[in-house]
C-alpha positions in Angstrom: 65.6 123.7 63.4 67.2 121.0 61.0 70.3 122.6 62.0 70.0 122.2 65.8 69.2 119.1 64.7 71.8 117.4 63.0 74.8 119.4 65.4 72.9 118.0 68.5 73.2 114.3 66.5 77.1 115.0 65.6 78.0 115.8 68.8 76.5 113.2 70.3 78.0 110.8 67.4 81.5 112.4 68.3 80.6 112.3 72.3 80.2 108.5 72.2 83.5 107.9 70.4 85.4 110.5 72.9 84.2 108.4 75.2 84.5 104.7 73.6 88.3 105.3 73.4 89.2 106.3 77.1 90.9 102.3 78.5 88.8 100.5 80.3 90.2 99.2 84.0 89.1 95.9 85.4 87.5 96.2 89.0 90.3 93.9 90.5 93.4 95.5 88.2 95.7 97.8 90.2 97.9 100.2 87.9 101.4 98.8 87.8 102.6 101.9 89.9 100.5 101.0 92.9 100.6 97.1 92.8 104.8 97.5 93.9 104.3 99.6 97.5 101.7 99.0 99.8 98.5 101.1 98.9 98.1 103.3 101.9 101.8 104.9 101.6 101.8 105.4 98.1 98.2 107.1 97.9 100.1 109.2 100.5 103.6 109.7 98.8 101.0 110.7 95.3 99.4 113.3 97.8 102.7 114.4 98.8 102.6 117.6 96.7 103.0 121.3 97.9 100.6 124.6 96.8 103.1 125.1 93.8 102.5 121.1 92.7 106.5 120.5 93.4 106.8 117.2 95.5 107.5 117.5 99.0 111.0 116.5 100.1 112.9 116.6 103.8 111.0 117.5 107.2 107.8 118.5 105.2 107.3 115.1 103.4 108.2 113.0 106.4 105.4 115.5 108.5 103.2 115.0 105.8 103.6 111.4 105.5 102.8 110.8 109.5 99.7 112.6 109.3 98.1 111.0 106.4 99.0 107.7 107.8 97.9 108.7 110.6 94.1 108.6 109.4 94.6 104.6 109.7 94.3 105.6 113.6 91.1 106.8 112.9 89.3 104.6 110.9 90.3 102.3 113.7 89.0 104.8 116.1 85.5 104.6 114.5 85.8 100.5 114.3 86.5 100.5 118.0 83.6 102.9 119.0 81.2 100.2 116.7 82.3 97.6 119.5 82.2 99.3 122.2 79.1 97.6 123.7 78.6 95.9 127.2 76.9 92.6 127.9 73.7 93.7 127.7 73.6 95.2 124.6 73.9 98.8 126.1 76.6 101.2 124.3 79.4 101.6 127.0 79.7 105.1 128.7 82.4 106.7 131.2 85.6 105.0 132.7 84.6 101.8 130.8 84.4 103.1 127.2 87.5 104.9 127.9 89.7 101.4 129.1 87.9 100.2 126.4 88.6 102.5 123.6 92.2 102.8 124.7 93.1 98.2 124.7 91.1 98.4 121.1 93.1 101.3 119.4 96.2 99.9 121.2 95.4 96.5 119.8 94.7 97.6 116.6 97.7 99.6 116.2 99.6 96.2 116.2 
């Protein structure tokens, strides 16, 4: 029992110092690879990678690339079905939601 003991009390001894010596990031601090490109295209160019974990280079990158920027479109998507409410509070069904779901994606594509 003694023995359980003190190896449950050194690892946790050697657990805390594992631990203590990882660096600690600021909320606000951006690594220094990220802070030079604009953070939606480099999270995509670091996701760039095929099965074997080479980068992706030629037609398959630039595929690649256009569909995970692409996922700005939706995010806008789900912001635009949020407003899509009529005058009297009501969410907006039919040919209205669609002429409205098309101006707010179109507008916020710009």
């Amino acid at each position: 029992m003694k023995m359980l003991l003190s190896t449950a009390a050194i690892a946790l001894i050697f657990g805390n110092v594992a631990f203590a010596q990882t660096p600690a990031t600021t909320p606000g601090a951006k690594p220094a690879a990220t802070a030079a490109a604009p953070s939606g295209s480099s999270n995509c160019e670091a996701q760039a990678v095929s099965k074997s974990g080479k980068p992706l280079t030629g037609a398959a990158k630039t595929s690649f690339m256009k569909k995970c920027e692409g996922g700005t479109t939706q995010a806008a998507a789900a912001t635009c079905e949020t407003k899509a409410v009529g005058k009297n509070g009501k969410p907006l069904a039919g040919a209205a939601k669609t002429a409205f779901m098309k101006k707010c994606e179109a507008d916020a594509g710009k």
